[in-house]
PDBQT receptor file of N, H, CA, C and O in Angstrom, charges set to zero:
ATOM      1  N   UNK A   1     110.836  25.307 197.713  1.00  0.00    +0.000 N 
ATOM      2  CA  UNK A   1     111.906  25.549 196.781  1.00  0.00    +0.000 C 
ATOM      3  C   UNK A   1     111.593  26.838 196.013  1.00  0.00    +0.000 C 
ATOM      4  O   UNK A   1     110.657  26.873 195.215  1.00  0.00    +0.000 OA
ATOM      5  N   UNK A   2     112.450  27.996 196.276  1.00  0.00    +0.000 N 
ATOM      6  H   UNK A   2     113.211  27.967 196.924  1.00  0.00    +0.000 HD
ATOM      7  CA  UNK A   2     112.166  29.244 195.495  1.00  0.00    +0.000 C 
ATOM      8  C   UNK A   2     112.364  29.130 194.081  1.00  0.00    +0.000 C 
ATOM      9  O   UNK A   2     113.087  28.225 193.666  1.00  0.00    +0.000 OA
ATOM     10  N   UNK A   3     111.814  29.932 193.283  1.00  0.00    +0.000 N 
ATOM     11  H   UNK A   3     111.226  30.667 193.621  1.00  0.00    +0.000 HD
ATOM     12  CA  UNK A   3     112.439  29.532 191.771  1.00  0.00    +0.000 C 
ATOM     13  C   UNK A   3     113.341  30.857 191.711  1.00  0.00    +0.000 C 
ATOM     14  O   UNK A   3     112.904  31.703 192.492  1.00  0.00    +0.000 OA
ATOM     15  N   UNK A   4     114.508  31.286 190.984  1.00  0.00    +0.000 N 
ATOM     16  H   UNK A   4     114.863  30.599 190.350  1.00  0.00    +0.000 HD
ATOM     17  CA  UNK A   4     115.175  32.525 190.965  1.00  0.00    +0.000 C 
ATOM     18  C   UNK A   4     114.524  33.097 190.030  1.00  0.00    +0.000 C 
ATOM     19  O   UNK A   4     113.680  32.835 189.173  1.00  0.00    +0.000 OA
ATOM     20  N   UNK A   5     115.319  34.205 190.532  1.00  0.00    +0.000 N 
ATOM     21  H   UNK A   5     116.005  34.418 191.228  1.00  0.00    +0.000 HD
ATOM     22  CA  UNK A   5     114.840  35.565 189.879  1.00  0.00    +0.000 C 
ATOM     23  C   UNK A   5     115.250  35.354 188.241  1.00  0.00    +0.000 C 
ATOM     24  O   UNK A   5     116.149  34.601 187.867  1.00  0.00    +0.000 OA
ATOM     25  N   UNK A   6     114.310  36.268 187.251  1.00  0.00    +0.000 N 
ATOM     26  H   UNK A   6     113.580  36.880 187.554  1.00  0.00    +0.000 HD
ATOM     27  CA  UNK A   6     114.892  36.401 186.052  1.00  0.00    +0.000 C 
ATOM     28  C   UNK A   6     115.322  37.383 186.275  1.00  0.00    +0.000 C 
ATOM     29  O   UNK A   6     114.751  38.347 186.785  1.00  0.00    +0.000 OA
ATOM     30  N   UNK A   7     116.800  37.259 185.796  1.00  0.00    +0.000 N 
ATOM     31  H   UNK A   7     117.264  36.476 185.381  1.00  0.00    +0.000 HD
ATOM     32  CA  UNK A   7     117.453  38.694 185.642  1.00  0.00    +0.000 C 
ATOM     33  C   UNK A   7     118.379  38.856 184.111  1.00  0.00    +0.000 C 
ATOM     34  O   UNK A   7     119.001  38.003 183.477  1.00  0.00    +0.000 OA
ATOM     35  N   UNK A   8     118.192  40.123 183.887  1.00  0.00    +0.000 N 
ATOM     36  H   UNK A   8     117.687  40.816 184.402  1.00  0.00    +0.000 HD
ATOM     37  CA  UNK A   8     118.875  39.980 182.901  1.00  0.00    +0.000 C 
ATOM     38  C   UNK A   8     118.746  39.630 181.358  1.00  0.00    +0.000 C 
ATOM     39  O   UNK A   8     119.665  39.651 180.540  1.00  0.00    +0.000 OA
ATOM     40  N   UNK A   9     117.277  39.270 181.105  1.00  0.00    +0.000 N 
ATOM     41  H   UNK A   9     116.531  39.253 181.770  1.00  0.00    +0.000 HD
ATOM     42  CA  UNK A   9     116.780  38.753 179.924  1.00  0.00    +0.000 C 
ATOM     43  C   UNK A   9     116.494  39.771 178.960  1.00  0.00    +0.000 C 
ATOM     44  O   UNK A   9     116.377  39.432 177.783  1.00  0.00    +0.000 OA
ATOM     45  N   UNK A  10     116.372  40.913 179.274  1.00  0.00    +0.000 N 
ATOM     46  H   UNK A  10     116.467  41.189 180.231  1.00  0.00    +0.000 HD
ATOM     47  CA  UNK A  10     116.103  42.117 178.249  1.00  0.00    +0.000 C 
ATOM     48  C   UNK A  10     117.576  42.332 177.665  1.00  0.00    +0.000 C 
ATOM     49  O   UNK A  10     117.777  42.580 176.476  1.00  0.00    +0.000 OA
ATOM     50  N   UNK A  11     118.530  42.217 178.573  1.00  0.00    +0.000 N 
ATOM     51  H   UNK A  11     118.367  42.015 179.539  1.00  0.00    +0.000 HD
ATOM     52  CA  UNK A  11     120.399  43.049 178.453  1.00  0.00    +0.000 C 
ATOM     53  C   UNK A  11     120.744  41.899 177.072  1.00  0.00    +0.000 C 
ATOM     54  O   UNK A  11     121.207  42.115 175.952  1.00  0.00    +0.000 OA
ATOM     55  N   UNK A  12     120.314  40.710 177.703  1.00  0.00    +0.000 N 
ATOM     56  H   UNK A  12     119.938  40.534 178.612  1.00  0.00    +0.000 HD
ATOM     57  CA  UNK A  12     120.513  39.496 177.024  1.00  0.00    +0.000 C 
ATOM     58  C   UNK A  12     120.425  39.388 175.255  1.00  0.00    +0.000 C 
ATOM     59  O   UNK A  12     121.039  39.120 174.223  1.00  0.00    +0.000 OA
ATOM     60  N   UNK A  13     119.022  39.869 175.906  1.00  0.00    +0.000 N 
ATOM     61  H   UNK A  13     118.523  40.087 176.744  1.00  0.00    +0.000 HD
ATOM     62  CA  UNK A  13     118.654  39.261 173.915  1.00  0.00    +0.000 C 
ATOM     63  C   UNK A  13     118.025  40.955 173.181  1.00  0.00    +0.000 C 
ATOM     64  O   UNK A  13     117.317  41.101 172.185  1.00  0.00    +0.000 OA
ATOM     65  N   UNK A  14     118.558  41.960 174.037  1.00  0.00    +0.000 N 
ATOM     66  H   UNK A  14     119.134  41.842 174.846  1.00  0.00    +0.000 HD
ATOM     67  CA  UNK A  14     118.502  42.992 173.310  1.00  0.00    +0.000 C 
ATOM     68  C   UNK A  14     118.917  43.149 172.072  1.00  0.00    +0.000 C 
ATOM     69  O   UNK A  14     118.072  43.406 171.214  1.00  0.00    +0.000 OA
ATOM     70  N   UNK A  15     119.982  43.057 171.795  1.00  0.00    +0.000 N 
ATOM     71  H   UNK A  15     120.668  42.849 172.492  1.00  0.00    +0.000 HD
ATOM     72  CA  UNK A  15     120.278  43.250 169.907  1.00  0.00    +0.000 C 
ATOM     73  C   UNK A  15     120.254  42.070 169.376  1.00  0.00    +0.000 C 
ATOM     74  O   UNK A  15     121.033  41.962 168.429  1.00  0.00    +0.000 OA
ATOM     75  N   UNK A  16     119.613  41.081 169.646  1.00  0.00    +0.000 N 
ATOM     76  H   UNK A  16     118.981  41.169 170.416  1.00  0.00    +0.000 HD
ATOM     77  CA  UNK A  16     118.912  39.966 168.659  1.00  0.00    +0.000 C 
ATOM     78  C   UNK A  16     117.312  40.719 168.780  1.00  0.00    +0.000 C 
ATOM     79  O   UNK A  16     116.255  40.429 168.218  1.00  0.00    +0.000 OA
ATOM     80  N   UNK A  17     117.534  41.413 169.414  1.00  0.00    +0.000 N 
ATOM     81  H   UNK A  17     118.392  41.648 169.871  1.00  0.00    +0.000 HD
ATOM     82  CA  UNK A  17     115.288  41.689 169.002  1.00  0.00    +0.000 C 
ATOM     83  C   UNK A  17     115.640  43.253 167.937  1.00  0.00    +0.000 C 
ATOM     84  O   UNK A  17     115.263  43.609 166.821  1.00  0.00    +0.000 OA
ATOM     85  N   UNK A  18     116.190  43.618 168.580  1.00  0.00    +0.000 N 
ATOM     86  H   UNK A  18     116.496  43.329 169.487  1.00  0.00    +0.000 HD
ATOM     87  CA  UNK A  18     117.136  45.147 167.764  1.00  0.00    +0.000 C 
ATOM     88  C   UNK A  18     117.462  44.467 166.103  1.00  0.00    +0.000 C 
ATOM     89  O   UNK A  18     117.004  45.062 165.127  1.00  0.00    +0.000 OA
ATOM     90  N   UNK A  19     118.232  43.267 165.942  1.00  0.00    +0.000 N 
ATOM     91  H   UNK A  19     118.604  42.784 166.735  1.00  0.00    +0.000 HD
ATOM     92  CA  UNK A  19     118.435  43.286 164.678  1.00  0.00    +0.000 C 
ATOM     93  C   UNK A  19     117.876  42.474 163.877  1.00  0.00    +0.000 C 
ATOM     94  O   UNK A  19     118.135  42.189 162.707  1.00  0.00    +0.000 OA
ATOM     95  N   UNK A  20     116.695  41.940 164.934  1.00  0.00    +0.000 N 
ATOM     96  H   UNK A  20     116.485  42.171 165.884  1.00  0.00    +0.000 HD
ATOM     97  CA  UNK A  20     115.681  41.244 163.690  1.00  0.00    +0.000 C 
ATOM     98  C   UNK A  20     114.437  42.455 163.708  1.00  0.00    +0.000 C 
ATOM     99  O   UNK A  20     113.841  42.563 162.636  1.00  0.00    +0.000 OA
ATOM    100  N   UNK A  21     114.212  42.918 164.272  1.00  0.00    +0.000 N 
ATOM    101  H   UNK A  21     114.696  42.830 165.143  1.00  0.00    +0.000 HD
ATOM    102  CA  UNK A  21     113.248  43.947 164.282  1.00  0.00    +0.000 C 
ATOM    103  C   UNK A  21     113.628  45.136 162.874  1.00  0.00    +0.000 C 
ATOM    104  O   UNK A  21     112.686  45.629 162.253  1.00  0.00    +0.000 OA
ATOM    105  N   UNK A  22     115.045  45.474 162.519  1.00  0.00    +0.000 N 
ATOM    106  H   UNK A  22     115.810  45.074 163.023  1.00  0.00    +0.000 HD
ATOM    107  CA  UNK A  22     115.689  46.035 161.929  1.00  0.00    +0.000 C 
ATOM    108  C   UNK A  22     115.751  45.376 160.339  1.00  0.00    +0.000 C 
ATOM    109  O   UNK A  22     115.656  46.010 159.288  1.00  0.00    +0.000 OA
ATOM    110  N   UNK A  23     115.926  44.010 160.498  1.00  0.00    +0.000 N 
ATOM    111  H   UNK A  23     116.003  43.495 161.352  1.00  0.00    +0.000 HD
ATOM    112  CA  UNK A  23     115.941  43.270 159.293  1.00  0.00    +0.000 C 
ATOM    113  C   UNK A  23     114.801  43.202 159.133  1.00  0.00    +0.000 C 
ATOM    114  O   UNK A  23     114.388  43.889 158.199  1.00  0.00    +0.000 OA
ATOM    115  N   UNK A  24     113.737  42.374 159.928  1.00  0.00    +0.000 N 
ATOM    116  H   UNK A  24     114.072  41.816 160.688  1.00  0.00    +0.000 HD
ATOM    117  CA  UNK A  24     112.139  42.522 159.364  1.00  0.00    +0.000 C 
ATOM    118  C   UNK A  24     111.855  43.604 158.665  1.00  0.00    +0.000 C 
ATOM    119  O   UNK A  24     111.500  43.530 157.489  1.00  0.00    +0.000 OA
ATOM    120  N   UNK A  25     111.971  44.658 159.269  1.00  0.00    +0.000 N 
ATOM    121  H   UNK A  25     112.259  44.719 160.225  1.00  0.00    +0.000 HD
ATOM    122  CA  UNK A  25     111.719  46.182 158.629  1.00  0.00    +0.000 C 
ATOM    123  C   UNK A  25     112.439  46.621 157.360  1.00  0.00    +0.000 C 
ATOM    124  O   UNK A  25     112.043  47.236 156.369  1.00  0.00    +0.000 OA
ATOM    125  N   UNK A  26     113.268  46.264 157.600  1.00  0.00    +0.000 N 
ATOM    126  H   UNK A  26     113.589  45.764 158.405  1.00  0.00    +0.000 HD
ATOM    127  CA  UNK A  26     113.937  46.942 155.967  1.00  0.00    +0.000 C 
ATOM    128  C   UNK A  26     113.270  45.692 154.915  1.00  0.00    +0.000 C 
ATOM    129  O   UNK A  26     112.863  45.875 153.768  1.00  0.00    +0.000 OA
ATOM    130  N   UNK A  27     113.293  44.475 155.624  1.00  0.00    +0.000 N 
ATOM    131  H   UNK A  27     113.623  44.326 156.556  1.00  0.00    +0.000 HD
ATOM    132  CA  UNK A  27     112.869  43.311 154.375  1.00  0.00    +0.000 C 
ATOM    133  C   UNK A  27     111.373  43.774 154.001  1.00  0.00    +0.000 C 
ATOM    134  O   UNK A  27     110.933  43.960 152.866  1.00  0.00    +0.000 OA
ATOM    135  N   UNK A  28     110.926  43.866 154.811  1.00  0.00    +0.000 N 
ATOM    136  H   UNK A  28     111.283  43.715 155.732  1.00  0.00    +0.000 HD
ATOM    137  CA  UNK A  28     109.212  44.128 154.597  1.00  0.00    +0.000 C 
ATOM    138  C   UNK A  28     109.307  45.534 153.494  1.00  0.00    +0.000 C 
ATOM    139  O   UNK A  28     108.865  45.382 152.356  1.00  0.00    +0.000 OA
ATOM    140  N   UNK A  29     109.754  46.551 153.802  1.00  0.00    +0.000 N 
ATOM    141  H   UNK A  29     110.112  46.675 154.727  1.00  0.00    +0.000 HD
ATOM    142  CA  UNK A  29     109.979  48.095 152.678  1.00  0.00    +0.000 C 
ATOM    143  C   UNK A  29     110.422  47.510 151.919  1.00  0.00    +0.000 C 
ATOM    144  O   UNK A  29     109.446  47.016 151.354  1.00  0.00    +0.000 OA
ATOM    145  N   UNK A  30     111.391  47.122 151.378  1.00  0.00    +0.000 N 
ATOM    146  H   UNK A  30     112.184  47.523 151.837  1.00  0.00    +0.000 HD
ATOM    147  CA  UNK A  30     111.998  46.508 149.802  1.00  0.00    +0.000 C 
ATOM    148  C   UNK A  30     110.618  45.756 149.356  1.00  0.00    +0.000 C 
ATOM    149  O   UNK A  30     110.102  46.308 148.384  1.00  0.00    +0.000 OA
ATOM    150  N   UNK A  31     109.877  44.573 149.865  1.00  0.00    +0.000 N 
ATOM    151  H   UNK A  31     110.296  44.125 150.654  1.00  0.00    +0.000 HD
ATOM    152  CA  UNK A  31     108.868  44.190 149.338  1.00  0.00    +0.000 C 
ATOM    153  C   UNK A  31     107.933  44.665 149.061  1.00  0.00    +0.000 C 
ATOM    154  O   UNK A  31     107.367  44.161 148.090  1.00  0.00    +0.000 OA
ATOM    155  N   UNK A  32     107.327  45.746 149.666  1.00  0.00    +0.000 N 
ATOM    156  H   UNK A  32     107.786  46.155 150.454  1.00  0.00    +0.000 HD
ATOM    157  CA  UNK A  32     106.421  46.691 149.713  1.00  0.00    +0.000 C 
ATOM    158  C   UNK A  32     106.997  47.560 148.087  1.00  0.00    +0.000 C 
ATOM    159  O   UNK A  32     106.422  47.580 146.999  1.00  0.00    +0.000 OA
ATOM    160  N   UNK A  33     108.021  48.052 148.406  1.00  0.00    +0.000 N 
ATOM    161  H   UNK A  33     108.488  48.036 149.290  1.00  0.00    +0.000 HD
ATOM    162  CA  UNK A  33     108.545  48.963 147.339  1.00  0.00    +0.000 C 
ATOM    163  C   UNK A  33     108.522  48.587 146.184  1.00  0.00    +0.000 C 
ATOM    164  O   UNK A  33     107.997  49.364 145.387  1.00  0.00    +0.000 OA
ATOM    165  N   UNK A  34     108.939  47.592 145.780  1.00  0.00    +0.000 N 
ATOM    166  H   UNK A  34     109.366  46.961 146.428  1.00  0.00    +0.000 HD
ATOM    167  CA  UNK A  34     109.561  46.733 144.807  1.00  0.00    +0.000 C 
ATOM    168  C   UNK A  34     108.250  45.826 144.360  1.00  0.00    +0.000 C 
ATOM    169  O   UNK A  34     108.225  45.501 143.173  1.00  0.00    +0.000 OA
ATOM    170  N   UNK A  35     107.038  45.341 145.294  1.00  0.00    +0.000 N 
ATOM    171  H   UNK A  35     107.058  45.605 146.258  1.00  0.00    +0.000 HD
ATOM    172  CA  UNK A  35     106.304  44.837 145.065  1.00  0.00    +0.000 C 
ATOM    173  C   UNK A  35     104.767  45.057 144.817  1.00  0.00    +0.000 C 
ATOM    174  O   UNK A  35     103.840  44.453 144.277  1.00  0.00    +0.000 OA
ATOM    175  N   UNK A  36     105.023  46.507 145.649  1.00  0.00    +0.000 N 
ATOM    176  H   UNK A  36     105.776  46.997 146.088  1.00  0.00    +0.000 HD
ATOM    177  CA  UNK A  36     103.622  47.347 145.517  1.00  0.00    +0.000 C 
ATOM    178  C   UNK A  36     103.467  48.640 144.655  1.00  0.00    +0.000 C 
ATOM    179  O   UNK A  36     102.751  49.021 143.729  1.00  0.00    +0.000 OA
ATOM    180  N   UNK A  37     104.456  49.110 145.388  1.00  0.00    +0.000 N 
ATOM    181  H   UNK A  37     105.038  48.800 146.140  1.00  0.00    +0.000 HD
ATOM    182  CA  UNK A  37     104.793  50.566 144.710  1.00  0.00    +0.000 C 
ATOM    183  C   UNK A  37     104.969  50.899 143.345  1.00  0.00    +0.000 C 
ATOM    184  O   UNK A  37     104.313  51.545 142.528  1.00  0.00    +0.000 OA
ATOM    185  N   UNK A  38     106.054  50.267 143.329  1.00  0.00    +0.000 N 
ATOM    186  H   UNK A  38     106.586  49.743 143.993  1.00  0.00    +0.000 HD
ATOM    187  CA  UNK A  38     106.596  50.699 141.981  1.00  0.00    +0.000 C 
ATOM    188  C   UNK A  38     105.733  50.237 140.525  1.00  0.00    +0.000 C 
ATOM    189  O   UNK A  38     105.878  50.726 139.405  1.00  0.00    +0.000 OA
ATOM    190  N   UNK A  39     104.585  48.880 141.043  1.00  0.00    +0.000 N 
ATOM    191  H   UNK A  39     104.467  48.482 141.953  1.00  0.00    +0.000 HD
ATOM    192  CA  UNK A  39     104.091  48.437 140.236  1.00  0.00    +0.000 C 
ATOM    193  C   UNK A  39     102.907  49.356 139.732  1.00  0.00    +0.000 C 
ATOM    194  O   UNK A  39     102.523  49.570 138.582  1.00  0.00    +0.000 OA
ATOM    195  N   UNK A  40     102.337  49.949 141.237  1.00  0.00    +0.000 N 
ATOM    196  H   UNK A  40     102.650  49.775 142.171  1.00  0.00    +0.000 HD
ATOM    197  CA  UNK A  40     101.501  50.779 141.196  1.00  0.00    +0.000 C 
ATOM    198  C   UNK A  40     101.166  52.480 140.365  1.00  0.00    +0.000 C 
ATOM    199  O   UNK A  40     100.196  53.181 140.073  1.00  0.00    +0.000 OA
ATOM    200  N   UNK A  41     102.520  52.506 140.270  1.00  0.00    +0.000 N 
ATOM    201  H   UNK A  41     103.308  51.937 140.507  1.00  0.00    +0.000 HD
ATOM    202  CA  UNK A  41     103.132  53.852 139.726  1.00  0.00    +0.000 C 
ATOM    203  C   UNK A  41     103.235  53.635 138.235  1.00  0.00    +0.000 C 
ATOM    204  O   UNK A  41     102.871  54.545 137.490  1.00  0.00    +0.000 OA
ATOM    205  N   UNK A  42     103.622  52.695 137.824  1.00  0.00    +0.000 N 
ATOM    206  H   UNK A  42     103.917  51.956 138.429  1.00  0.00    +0.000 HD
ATOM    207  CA  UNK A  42     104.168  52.373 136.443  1.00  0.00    +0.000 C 
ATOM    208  C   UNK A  42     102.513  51.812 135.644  1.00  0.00    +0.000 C 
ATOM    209  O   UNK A  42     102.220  51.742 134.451  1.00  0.00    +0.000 OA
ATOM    210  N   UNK A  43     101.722  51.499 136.838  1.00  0.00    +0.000 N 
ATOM    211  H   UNK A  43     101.961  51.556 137.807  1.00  0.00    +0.000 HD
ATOM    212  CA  UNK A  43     100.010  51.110 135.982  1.00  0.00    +0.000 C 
ATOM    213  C   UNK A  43      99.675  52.934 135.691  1.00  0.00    +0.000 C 
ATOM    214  O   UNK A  43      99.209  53.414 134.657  1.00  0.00    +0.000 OA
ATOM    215  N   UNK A  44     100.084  53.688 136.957  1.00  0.00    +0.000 N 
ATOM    216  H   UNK A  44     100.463  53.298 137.796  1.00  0.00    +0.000 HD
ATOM    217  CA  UNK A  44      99.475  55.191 136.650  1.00  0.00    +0.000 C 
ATOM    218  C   UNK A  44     100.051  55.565 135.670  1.00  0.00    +0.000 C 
ATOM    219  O   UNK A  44      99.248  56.105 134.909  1.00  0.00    +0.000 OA
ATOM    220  N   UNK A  45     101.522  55.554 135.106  1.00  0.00    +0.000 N 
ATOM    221  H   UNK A  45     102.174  55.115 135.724  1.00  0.00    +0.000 HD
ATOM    222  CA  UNK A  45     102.087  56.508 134.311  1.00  0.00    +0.000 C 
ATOM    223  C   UNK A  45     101.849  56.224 132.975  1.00  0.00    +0.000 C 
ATOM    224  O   UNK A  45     102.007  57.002 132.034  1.00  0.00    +0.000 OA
ATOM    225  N   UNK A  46     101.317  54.644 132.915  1.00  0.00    +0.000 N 
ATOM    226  H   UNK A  46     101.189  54.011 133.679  1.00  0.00    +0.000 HD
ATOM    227  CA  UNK A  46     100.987  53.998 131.644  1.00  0.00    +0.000 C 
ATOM    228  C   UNK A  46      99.729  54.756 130.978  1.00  0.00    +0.000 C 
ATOM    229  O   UNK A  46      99.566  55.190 129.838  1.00  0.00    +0.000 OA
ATOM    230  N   UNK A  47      98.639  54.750 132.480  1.00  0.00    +0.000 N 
ATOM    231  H   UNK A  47      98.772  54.397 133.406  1.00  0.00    +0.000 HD
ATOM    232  CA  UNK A  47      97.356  55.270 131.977  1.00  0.00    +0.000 C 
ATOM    233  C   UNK A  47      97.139  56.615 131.559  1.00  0.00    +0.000 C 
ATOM    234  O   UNK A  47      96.236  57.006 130.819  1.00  0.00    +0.000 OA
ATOM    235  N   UNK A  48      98.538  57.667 132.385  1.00  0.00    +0.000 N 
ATOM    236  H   UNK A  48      99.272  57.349 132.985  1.00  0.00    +0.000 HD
ATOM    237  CA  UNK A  48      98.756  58.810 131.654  1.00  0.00    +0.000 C 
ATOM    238  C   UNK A  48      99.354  59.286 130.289  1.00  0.00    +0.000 C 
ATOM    239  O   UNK A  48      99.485  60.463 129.953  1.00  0.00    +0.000 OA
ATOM    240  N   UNK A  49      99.667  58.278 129.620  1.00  0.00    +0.000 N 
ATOM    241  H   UNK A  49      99.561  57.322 129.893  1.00  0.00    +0.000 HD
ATOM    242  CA  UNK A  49     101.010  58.241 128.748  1.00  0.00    +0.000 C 
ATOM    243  C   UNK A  49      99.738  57.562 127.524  1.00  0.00    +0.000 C 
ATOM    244  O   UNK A  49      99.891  57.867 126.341  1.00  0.00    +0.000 OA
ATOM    245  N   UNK A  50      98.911  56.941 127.805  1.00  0.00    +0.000 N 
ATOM    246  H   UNK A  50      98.786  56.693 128.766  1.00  0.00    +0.000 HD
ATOM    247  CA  UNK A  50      98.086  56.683 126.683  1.00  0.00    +0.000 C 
ATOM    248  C   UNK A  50      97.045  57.589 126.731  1.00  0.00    +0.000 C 
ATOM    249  O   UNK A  50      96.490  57.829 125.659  1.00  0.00    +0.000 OA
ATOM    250  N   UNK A  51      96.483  58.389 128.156  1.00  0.00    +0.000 N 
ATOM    251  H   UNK A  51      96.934  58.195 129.027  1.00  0.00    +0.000 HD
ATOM    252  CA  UNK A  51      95.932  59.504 128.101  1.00  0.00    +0.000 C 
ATOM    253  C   UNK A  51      96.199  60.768 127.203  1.00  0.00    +0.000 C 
ATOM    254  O   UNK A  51      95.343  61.455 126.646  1.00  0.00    +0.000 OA
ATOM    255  N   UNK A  52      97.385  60.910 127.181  1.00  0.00    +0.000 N 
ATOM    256  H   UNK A  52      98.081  60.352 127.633  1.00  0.00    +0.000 HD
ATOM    257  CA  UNK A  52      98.126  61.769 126.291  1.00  0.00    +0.000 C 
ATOM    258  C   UNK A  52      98.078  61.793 125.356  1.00  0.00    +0.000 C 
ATOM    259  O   UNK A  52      97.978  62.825 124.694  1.00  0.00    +0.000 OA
ATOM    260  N   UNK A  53      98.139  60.441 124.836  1.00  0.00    +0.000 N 
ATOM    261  H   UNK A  53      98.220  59.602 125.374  1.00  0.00    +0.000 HD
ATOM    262  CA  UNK A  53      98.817  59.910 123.397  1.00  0.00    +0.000 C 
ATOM    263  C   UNK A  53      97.296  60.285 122.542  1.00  0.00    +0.000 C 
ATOM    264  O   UNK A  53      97.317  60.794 121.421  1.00  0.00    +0.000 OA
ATOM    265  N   UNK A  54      95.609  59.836 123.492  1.00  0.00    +0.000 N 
ATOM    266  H   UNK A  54      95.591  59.422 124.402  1.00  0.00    +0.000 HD
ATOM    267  CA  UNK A  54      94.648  59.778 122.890  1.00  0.00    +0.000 C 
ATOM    268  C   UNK A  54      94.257  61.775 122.523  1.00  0.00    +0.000 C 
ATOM    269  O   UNK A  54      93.700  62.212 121.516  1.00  0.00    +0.000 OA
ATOM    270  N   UNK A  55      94.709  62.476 123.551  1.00  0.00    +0.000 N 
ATOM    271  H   UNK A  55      95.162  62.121 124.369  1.00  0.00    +0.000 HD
ATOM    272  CA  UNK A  55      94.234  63.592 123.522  1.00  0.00    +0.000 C 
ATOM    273  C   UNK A  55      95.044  64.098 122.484  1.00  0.00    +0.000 C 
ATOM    274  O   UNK A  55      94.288  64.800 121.813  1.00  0.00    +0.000 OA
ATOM    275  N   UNK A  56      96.273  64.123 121.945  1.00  0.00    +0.000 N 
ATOM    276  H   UNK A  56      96.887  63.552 122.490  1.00  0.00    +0.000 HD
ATOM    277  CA  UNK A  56      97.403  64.697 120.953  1.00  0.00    +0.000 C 
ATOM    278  C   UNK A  56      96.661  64.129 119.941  1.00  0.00    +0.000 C 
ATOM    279  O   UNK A  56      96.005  64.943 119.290  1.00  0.00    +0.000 OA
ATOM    280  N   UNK A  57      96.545  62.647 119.525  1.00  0.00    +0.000 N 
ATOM    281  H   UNK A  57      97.077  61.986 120.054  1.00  0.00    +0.000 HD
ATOM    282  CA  UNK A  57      95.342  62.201 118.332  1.00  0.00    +0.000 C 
ATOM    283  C   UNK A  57      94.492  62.648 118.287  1.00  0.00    +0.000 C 
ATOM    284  O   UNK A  57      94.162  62.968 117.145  1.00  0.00    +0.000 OA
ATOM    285  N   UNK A  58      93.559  62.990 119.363  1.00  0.00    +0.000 N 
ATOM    286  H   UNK A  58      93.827  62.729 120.290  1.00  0.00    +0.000 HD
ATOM    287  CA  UNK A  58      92.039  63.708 118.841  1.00  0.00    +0.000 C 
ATOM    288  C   UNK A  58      91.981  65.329 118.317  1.00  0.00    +0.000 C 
ATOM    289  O   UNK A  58      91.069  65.794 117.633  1.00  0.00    +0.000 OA
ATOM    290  N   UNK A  59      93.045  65.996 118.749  1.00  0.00    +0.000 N 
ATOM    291  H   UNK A  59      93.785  65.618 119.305  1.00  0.00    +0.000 HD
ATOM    292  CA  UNK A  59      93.762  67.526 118.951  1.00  0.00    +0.000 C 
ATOM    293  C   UNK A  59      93.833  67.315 117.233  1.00  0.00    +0.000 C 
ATOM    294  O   UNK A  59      93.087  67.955 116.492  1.00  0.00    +0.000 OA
ATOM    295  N   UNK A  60      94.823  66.342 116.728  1.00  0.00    +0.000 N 
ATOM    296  H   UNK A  60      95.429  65.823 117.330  1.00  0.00    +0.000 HD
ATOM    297  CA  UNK A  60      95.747  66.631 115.710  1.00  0.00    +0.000 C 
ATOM    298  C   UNK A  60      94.682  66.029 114.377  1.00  0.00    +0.000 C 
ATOM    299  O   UNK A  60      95.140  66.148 113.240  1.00  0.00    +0.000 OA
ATOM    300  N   UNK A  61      93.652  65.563 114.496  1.00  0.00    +0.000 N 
ATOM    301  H   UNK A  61      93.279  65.467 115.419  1.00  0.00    +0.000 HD
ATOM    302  CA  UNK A  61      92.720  64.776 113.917  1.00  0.00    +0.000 C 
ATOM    303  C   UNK A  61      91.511  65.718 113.481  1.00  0.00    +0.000 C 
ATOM    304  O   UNK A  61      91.046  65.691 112.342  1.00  0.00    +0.000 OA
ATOM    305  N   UNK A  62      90.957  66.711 114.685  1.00  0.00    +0.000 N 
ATOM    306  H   UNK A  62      91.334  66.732 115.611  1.00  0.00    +0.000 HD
ATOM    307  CA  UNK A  62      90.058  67.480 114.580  1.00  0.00    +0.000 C 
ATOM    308  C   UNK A  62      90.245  68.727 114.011  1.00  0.00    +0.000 C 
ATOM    309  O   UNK A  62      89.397  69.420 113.448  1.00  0.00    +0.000 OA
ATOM    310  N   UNK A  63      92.130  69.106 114.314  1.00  0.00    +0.000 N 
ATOM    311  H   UNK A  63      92.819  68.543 114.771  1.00  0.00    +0.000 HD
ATOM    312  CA  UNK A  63      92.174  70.639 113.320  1.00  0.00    +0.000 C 
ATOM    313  C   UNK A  63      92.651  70.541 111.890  1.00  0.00    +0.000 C 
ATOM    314  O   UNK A  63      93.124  71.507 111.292  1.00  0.00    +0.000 OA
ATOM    315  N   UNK A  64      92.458  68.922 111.183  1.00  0.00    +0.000 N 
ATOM    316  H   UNK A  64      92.073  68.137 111.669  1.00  0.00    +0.000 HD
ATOM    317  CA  UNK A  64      93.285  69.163 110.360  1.00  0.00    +0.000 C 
ATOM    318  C   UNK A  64      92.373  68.633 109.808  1.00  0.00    +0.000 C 
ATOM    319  O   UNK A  64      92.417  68.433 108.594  1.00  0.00    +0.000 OA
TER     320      UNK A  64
């Protein structure tokens, strides 16, 4: 008893692998973005922003 041929299984489920491959990907960047990034950026700008704040105090402290 032959078994048949597969035919056709790529044509098939091509844009179900296309649009979860597509959704994985954009879902994964929003989490990344939203979950890594932006958190990451906002710890740096904090540490620059009190960096600042200490050097303008020591500036404004020492010439006066």
């Amino acid at each position: 008893m032959p078994i048949a041929p597969i035919t056709g299984k790529l044509r098939k489920r091509f844009w179900l692998d296309v649009s979860c491959a597509l959704g994985l990907g954009i879902t994964g960047a929003y989490a990344y973005w939203y979950g890594v990034h932006l958190k990451s950026l906002e710890r740096q700008e904090n540490f620059y922003i009190k960096l600042e704040r200490e050097r303008a105090q020591a500036q404004g402290s020492g010439s006066a």
